[in-house]
C-alpha positions, 0 to 999 in steps of 0.5 A: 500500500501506499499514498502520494502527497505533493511536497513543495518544502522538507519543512514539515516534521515527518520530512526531518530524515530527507531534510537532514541526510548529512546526520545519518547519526543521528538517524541511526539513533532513531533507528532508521536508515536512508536509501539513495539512488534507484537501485538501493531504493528497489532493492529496499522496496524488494526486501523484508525492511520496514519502509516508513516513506519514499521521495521522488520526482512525478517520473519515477513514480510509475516505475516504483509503483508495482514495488509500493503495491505489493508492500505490507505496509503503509508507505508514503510517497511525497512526490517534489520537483528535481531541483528541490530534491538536488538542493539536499545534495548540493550536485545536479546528477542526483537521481532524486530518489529516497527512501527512509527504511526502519533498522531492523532489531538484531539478528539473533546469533544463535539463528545465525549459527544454526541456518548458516549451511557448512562450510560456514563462511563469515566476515567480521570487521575491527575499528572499520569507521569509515562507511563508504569502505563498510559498505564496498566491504558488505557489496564483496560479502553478498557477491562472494557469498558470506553469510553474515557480516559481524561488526565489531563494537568500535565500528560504524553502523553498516546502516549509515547512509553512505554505507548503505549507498555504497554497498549499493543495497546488498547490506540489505540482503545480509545478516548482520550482527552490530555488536555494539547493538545486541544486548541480549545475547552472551557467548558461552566463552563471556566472561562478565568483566564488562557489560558488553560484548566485544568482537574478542568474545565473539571470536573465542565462541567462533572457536569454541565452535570450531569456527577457524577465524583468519586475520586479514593482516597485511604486516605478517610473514607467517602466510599468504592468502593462497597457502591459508585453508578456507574450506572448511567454516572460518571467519575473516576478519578485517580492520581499518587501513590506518590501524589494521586489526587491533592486538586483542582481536589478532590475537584472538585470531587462530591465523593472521594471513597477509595478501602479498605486495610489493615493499612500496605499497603498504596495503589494500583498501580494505573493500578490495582486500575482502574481494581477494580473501573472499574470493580465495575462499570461494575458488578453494571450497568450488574446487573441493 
């Protein structure tokens, strides 16, 4: 279902999400998301998310229209000229097309654990704060097929908007766990030194599971990606590109595992590295 309403300002208060998308902070604090571009709104459109509303100029309204139609719940439409809609973004080229998604509650890890088919193949990230690589990062895991992305307690939510826009709508179609978020759940291996769960306590339940958890580590002579086993269920872990993965989680690590590269480059963006081990991972468990 859903209604057009002719929009001319984002003054009104149920606008507040399309009138503040450099927040997206403050968004996530509300518990919602924002989708931009054709392709990232239908794909929120084609998923099981909450769609609260959507902003279009009239044209693309007819395209959309079979998607609003076949929603379970309310949505609304505000339909506003292009030009009011580039005075949000500051550049001509943008499509004009929005939509407000609901952040879903978090995934249970045990639902995870238990539907994920062996051999298990999950993703997890340490200190990524940088969205736009979280969201390449989230496009690799869908397209090499991981099946749940773990994001450690000190890295940015894959639902801000830039992560969002450039994981081009796959984060969508992913399992995630935002450690920082899940306040019901405690690994068999928790230990209650702290109130929360850290992505360390995480990694020690996967290897309590016997879940091989692999360290992407660019400063490591012990292997390369192609001599590492990924047949069987692992978990790879990424860091950020200034700091890389942090001693605790390495060391919670069973491997630390490093793509080769000349001596003059310093390492991957850490959306490119994901695309290497993620893809080694696929060709060693096609070729088993």
């Amino acid at each position: 279902m859903f209604h057009v309403r002719k929009i001319e300002s984002f003054d009104a208060p149920e606008l507040y999400p399309y009138a503040t998308l450099r927040r997206s902070r403050e968004h996530e604090q509300r518990g919602i998301f924002v989708a931009e571009g054709t392709k990232v709104v239908q794909r929120l459109l084609e998923s099981n998310f909450t769609v609260i509303s959507m902003v279009v100029p009239e044209k693309w309204l007819v395209e959309f229209q079979p998607l609003l139609e076949k929603r379970p719940e309310d949505v609304i439409v505000y339909v506003a000229e292009k030009k009011l809609l580039e005075s949000l973004t500051g550049f001509s080229m943008f499509q004009g097309v929005l939509a407000v998604g609901q952040i879903p509650a978090p995934v249970s890890f045990e639902k995870i654990l238990n539907e994920s088919a062996h051999p298990q193949l999950f993703v997890a990230v340490d200190a990524l704060t940088n969205a736009e690589n979280l969201g390449a990062l989230a496009r690799n895991c869908v397209a090499f097929g991981a099946q749940a992305l773990i994001v450690g307690e000190t890295s940015s939510s894959p639902f801000l908007r830039r992560a969002v826009r450039n994981s081009m709508g796959t984060i969508l179609q992913l399992p995630v766990i935002e450690l920082a978020r899940l306040g019901q759940w405690r690994p068999r291996t928790f230990t209650p030194h702290t109130t929360a769960m850290t992505l360390v306590d995480c990694l020690k339940e996967f290897r309590a599971r016997g879940i091989h958890c692999i360290a992407a580590h660019p400063h490591t002579d012990q292997r390369i990606v192609s001599h590492a086993d990924f047949r069987g269920d692992c978990c790879i872990i990424f860091g950020s590109e200034g700091d890389g993965i942090s001693p605790e989680v390495r060391a919670a690590c069973d491997d630390l595992v490093a793509i080769p590269m000349p001596p003059n480059v310093d390492s991957l963006n850490v959306g490119a590295a994901a695309a290497v081990f993620l893809y080694e991972a696929n060709r060693q468990r096609h070729k088993s």
